[in-house]
PDB file of N, CA, C and O in Angstrom:
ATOM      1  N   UNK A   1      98.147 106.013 117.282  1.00  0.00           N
ATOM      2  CA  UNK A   1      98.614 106.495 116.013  1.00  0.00           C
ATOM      3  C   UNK A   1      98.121 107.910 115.745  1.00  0.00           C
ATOM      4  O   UNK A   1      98.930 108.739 115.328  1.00  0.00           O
ATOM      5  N   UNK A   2      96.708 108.280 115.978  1.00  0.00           N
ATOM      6  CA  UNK A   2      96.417 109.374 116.184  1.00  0.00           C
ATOM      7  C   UNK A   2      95.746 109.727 114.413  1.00  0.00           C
ATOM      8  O   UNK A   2      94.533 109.705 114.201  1.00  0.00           O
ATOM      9  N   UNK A   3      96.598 109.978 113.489  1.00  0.00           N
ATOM     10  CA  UNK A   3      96.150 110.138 111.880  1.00  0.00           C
ATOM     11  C   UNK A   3      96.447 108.742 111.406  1.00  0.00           C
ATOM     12  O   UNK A   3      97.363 107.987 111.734  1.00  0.00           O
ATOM     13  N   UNK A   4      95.510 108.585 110.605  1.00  0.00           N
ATOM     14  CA  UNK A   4      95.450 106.982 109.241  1.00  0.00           C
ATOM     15  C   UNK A   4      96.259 107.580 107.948  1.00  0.00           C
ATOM     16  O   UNK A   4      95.642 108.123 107.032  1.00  0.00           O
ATOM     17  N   UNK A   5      97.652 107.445 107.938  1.00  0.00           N
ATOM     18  CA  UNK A   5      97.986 107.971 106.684  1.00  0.00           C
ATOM     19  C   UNK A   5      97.289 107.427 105.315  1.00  0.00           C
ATOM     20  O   UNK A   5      96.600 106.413 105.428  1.00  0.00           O
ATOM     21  N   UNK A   6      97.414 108.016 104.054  1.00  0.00           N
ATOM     22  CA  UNK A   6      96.891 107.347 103.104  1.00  0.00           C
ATOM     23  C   UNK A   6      97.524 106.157 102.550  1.00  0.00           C
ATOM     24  O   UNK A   6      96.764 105.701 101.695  1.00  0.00           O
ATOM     25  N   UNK A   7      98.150 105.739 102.614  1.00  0.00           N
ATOM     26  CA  UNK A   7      99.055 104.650 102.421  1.00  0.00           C
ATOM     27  C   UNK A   7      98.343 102.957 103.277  1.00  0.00           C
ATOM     28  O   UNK A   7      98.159 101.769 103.013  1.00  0.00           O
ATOM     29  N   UNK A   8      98.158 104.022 104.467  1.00  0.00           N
ATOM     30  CA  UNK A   8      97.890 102.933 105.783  1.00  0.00           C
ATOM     31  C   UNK A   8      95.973 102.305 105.261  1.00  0.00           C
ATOM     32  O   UNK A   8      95.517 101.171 105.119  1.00  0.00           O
ATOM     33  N   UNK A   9      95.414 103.528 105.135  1.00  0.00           N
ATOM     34  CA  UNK A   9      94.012 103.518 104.991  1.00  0.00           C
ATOM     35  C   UNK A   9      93.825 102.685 103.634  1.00  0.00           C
ATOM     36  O   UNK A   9      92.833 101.978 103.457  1.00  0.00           O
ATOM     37  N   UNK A  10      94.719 102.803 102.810  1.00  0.00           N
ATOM     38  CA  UNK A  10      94.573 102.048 100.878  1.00  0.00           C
ATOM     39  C   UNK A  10      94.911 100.485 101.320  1.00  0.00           C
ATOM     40  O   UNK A  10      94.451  99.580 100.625  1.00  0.00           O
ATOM     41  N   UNK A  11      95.730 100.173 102.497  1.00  0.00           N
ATOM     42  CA  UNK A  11      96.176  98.788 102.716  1.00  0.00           C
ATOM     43  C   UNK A  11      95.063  98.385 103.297  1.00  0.00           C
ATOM     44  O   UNK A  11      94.559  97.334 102.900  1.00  0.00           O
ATOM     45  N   UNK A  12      94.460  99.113 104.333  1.00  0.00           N
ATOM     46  CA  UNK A  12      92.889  98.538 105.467  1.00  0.00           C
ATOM     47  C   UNK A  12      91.777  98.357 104.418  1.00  0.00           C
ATOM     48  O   UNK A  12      90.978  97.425 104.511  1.00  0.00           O
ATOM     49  N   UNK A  13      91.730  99.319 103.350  1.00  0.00           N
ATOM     50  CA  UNK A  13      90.299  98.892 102.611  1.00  0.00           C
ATOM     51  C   UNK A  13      91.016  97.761 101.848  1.00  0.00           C
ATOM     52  O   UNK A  13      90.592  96.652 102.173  1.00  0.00           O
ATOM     53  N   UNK A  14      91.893  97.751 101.013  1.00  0.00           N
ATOM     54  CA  UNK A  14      92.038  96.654 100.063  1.00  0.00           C
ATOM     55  C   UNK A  14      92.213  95.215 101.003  1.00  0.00           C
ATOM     56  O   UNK A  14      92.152  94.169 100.357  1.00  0.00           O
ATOM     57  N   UNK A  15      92.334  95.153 101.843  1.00  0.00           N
ATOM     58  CA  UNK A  15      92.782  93.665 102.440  1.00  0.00           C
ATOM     59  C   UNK A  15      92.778  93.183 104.041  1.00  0.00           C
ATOM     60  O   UNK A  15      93.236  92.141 104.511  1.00  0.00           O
ATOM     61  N   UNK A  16      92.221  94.103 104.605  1.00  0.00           N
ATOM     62  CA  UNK A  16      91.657  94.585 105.840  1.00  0.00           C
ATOM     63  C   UNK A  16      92.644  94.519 107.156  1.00  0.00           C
ATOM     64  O   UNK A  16      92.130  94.809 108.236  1.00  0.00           O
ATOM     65  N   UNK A  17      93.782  94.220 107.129  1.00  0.00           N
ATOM     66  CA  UNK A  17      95.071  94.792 107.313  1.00  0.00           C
ATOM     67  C   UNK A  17      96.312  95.341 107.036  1.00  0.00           C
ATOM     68  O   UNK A  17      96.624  95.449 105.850  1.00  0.00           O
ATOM     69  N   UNK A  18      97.060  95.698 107.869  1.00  0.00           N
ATOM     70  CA  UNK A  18      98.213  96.657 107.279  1.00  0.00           C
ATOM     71  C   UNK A  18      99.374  95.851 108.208  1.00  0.00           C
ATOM     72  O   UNK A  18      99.462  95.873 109.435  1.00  0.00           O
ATOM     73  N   UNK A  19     100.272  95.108 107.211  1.00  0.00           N
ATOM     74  CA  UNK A  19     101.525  94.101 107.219  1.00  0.00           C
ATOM     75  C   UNK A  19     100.908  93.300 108.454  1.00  0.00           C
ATOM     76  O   UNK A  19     101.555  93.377 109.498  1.00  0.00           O
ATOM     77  N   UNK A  20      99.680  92.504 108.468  1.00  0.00           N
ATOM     78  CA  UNK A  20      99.308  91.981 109.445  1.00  0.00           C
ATOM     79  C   UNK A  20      99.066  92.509 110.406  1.00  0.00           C
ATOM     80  O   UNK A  20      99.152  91.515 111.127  1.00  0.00           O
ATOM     81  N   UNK A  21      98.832  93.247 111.033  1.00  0.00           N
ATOM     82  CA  UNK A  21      98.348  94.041 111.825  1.00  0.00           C
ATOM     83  C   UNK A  21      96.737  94.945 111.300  1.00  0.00           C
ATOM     84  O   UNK A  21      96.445  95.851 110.520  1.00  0.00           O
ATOM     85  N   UNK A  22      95.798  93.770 112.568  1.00  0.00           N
ATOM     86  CA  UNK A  22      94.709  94.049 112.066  1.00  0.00           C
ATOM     87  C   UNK A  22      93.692  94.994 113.229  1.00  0.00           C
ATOM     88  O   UNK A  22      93.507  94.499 114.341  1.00  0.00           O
ATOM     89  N   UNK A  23      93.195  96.078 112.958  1.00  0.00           N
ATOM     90  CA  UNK A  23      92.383  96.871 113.818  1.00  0.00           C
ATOM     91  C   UNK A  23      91.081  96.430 114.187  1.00  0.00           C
ATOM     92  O   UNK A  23      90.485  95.530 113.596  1.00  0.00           O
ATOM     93  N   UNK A  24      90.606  97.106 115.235  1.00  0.00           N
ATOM     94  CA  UNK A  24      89.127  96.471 115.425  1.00  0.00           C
ATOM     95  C   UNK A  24      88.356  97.609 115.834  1.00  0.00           C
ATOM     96  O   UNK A  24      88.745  98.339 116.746  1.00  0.00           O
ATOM     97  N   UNK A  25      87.209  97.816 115.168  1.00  0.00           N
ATOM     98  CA  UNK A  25      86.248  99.177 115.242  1.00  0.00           C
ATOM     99  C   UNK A  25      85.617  98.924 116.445  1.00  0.00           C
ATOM    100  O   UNK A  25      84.963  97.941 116.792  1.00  0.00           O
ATOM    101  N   UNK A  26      85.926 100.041 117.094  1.00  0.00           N
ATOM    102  CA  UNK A  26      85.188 100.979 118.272  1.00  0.00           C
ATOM    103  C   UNK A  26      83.291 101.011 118.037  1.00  0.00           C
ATOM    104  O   UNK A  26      82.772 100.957 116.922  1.00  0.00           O
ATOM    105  N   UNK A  27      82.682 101.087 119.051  1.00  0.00           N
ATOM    106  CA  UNK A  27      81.373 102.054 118.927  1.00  0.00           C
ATOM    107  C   UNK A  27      81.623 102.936 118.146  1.00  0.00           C
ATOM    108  O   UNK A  27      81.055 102.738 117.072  1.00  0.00           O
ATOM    109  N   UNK A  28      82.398 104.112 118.182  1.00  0.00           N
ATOM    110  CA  UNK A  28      82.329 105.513 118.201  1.00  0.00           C
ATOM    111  C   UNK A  28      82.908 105.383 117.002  1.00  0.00           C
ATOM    112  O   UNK A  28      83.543 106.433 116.903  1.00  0.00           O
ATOM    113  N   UNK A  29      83.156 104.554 115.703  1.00  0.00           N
ATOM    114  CA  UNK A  29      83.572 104.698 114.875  1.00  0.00           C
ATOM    115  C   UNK A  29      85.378 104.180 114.544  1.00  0.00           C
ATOM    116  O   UNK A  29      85.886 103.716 113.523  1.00  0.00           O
ATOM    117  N   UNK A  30      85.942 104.489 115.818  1.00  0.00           N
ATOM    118  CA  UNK A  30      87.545 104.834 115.869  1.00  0.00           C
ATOM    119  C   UNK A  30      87.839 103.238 115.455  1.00  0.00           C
ATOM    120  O   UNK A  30      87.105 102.250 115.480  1.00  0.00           O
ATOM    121  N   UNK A  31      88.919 103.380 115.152  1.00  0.00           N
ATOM    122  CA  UNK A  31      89.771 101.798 114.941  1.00  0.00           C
ATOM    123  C   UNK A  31      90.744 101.542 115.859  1.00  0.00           C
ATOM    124  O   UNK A  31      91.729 102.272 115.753  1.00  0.00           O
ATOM    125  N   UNK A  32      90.777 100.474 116.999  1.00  0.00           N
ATOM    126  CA  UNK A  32      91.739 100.203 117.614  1.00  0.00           C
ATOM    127  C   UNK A  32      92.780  99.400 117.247  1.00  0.00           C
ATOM    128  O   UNK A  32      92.488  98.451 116.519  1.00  0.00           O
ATOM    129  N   UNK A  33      93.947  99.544 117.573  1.00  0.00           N
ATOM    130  CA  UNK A  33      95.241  99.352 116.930  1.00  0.00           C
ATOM    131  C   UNK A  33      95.982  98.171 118.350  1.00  0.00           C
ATOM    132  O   UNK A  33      96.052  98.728 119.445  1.00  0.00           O
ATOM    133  N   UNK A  34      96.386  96.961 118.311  1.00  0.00           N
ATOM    134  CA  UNK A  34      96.917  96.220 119.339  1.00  0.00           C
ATOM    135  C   UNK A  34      98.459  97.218 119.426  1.00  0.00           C
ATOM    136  O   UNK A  34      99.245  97.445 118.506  1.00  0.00           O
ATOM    137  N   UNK A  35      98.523  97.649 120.771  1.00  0.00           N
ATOM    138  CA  UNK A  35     100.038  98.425 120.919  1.00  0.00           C
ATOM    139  C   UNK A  35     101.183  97.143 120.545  1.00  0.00           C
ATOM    140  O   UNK A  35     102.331  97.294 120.126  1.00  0.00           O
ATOM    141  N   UNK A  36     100.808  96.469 120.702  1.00  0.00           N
ATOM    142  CA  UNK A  36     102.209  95.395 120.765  1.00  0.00           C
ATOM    143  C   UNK A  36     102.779  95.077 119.385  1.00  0.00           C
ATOM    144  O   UNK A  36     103.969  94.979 119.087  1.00  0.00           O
ATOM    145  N   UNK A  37     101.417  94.894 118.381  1.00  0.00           N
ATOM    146  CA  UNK A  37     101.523  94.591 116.855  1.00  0.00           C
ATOM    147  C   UNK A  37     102.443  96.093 116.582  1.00  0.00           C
ATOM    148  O   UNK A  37     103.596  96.152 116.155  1.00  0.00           O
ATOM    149  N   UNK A  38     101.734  97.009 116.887  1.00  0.00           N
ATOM    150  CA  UNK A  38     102.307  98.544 116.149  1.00  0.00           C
ATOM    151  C   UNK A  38     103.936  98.116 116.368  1.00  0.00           C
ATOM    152  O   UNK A  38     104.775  97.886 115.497  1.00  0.00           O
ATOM    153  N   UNK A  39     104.080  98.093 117.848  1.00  0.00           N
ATOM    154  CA  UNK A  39     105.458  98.496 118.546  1.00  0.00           C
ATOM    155  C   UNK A  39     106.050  97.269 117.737  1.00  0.00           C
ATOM    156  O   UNK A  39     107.279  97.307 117.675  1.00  0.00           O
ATOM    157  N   UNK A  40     105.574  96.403 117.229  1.00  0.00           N
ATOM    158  CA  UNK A  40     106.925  95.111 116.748  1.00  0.00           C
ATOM    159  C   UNK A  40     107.070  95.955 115.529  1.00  0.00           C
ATOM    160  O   UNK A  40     108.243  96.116 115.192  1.00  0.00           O
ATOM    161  N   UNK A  41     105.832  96.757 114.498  1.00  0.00           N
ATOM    162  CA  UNK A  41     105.483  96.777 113.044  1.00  0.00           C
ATOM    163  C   UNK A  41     106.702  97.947 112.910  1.00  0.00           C
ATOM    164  O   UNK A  41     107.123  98.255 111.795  1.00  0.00           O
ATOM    165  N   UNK A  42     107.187  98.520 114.040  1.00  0.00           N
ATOM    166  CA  UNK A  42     107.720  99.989 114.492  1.00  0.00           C
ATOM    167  C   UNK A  42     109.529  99.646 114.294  1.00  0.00           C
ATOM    168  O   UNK A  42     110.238 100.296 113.525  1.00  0.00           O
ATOM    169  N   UNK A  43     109.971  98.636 115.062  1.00  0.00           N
ATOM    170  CA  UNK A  43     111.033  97.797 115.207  1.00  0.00           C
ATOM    171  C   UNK A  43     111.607  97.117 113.922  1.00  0.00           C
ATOM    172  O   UNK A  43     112.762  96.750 113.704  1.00  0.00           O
ATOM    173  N   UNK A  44     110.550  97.048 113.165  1.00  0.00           N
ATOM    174  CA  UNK A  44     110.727  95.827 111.573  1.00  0.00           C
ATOM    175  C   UNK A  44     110.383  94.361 111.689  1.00  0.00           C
ATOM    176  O   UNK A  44     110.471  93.438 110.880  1.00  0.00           O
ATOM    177  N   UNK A  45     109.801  94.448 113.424  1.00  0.00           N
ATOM    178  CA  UNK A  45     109.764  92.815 113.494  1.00  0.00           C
ATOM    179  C   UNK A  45     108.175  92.054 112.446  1.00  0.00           C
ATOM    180  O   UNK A  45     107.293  92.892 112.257  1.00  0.00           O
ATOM    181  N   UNK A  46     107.963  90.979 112.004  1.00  0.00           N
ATOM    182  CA  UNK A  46     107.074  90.391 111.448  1.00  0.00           C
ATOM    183  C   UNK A  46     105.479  89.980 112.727  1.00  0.00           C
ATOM    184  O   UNK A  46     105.403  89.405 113.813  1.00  0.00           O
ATOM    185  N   UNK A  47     104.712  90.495 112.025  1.00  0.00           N
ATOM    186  CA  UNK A  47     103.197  90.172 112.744  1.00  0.00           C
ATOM    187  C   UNK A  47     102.862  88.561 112.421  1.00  0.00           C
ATOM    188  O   UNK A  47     102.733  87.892 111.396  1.00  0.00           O
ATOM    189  N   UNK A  48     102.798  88.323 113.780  1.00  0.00           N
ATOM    190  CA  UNK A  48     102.313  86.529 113.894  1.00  0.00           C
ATOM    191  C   UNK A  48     100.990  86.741 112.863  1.00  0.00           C
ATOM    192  O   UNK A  48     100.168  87.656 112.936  1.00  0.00           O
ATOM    193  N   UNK A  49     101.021  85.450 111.716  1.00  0.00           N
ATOM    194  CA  UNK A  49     100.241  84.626 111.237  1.00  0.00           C
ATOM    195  C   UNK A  49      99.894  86.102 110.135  1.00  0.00           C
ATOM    196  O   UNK A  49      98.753  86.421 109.800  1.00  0.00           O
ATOM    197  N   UNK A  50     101.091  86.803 109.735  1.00  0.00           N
ATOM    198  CA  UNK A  50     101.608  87.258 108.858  1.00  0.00           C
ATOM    199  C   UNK A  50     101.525  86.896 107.453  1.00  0.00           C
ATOM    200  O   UNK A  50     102.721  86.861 107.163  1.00  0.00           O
ATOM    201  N   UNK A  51     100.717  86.524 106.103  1.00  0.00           N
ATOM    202  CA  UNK A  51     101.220  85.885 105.220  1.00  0.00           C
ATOM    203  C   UNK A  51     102.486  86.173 104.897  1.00  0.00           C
ATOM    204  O   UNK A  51     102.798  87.293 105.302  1.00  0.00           O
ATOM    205  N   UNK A  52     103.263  85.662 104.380  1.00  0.00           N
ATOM    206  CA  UNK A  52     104.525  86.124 103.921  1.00  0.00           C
ATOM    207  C   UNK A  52     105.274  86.337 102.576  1.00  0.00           C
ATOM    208  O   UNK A  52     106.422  86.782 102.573  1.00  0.00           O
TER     209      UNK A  52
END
C-alpha cells in the first residue's frame, strides 16, 4: 500500500480493522497487509469472517 490514508488509519484505531481486513505489526513498526485480503478488498469482494 505504501501510504495509510486517513480514512484507512480512523478505521484501524477505532476497530482494529479496515472492512475486515486485519494488519499485523512488524518489528520495525510497519503494518503488514495479507496481499490476498487487499486484492479481494480491491475487486469489491467481502473479507472472510467479515461482520456484515
Amino acid at each position: 500500500m505504501g501510504q495509510i490514508s486517513p480514512a484507512l488509519r480512523a478505521a484501524l484505531c477505532r476497530g482494529g480493522s479496515y472492512q475486515g481486513a486485519r494488519p499485523v505489526k512488524a518489528r520495525n513498526r510497519f503494518l503488514l497487509w495479507d496481499g490476498d485480503e487487499i486484492e479481494r478488498l480491491a475487486q469489491g469482494q467481502a473479507i472472510e469472517g467479515e461482520a456484515a
